[in-house]
C-alpha positions in Angstrom: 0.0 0.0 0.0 1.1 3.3 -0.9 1.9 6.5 1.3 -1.1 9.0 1.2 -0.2 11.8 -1.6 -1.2 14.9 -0.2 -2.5 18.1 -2.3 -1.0 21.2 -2.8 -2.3 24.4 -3.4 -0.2 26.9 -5.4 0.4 30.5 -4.2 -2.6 31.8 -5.9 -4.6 29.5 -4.3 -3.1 30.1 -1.1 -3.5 33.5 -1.4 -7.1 33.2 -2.5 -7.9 30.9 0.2 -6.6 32.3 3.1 -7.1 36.3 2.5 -3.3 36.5 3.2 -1.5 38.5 -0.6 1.5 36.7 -1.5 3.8 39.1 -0.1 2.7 38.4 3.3 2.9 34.7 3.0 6.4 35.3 1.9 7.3 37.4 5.0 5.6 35.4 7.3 7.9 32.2 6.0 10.8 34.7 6.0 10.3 35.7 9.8 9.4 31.9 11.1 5.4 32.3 11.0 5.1 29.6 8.7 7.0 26.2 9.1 8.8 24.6 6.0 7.2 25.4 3.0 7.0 22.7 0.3 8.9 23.8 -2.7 7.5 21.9 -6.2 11.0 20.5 -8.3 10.7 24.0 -10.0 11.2 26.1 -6.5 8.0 27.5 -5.9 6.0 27.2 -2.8 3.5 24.7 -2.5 1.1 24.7 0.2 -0.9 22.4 2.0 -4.3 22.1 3.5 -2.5 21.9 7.1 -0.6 25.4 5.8 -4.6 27.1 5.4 -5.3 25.6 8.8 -2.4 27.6 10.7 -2.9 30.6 8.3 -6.4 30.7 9.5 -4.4 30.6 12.9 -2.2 33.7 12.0 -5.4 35.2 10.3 -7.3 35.2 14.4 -4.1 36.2 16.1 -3.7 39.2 13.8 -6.9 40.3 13.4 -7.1 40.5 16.8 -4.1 42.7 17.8 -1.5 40.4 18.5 1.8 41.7 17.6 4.4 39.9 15.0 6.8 39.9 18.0 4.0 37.6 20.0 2.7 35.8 17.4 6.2 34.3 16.4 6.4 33.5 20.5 3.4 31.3 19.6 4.5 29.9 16.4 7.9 29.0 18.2 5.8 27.4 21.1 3.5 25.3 18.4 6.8 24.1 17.2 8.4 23.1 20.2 5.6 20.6 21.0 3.1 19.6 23.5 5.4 19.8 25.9 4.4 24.1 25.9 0.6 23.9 26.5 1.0 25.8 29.5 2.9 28.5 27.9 0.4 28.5 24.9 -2.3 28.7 27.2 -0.8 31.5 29.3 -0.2 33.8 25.8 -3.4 33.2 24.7 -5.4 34.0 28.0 -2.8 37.2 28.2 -3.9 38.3 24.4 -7.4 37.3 25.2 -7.8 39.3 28.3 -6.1 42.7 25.8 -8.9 41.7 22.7 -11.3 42.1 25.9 -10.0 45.5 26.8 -9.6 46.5 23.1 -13.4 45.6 23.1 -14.8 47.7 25.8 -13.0 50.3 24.6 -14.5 50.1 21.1 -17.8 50.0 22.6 -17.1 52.9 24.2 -16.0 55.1 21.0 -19.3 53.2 18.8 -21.0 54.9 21.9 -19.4 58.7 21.1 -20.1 57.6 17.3 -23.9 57.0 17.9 -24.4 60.0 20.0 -23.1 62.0 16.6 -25.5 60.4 14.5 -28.4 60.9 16.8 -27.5 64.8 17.3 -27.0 64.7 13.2 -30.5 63.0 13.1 -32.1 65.6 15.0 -30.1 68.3 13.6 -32.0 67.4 9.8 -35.4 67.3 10.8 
């Protein structure tokens, strides 16, 4: 019995996929986000469908605040094995408890924004 093949993407699919533009997968490999890309017998990247799965990863982390400096922590941690769960879990409930803040402040300016658009409301009738 053969070995599994598994499926690649190309760049452009990768890119289309994960939201990420091409540049940014390539700096994310450059800076350590991204393990070992596959390279096809050509040189260029070749992704896989557990690449999209920690892209979506890096997609969360960044779109919630988390700095490049943090979110390479992480990625290092990921690497390093089960054996940093508690370390994992201790970045993630640290960023969590900042997305929190980040919220309630948020809330707080849509507040101010409403109030505008209410005296604006007023204002035209």
């Amino acid at each position: 019995m053969s070995a599994p093949t598994t499926e690649y993407l190309t760049p452009a699919e990768t890119v289309e996929q994960s939201g990420f533009s091409l540049d940014t997968l390539r700096y994310y490999e450059r800076i350590g986000l991204l393990g070992t890309v596959h390279r096809s017998h050509t040189g260029h990247r070749r992704f896989t469908q557990h690449d999209l799965q920690w892209l979506a990863v890096l997609r969360c982390l960044r779109d919630t605040g988390m700095p490049i400096a943090e979110m390479r922590r992480f990625a290092g941690l990921v690497r390093d094995g089960d054996g940093t769960f508690a370390e994992r879990l201790a970045l993630l409930e640290q960023h969590d408890t900042q997305v929190e803040e980040h919220i309630v402040h948020l809330r707080g300016q849509q507040a101010y924004v409403r109030e505008k658009i209410a005296f604006y409301r007023r204002a035209l009738n």
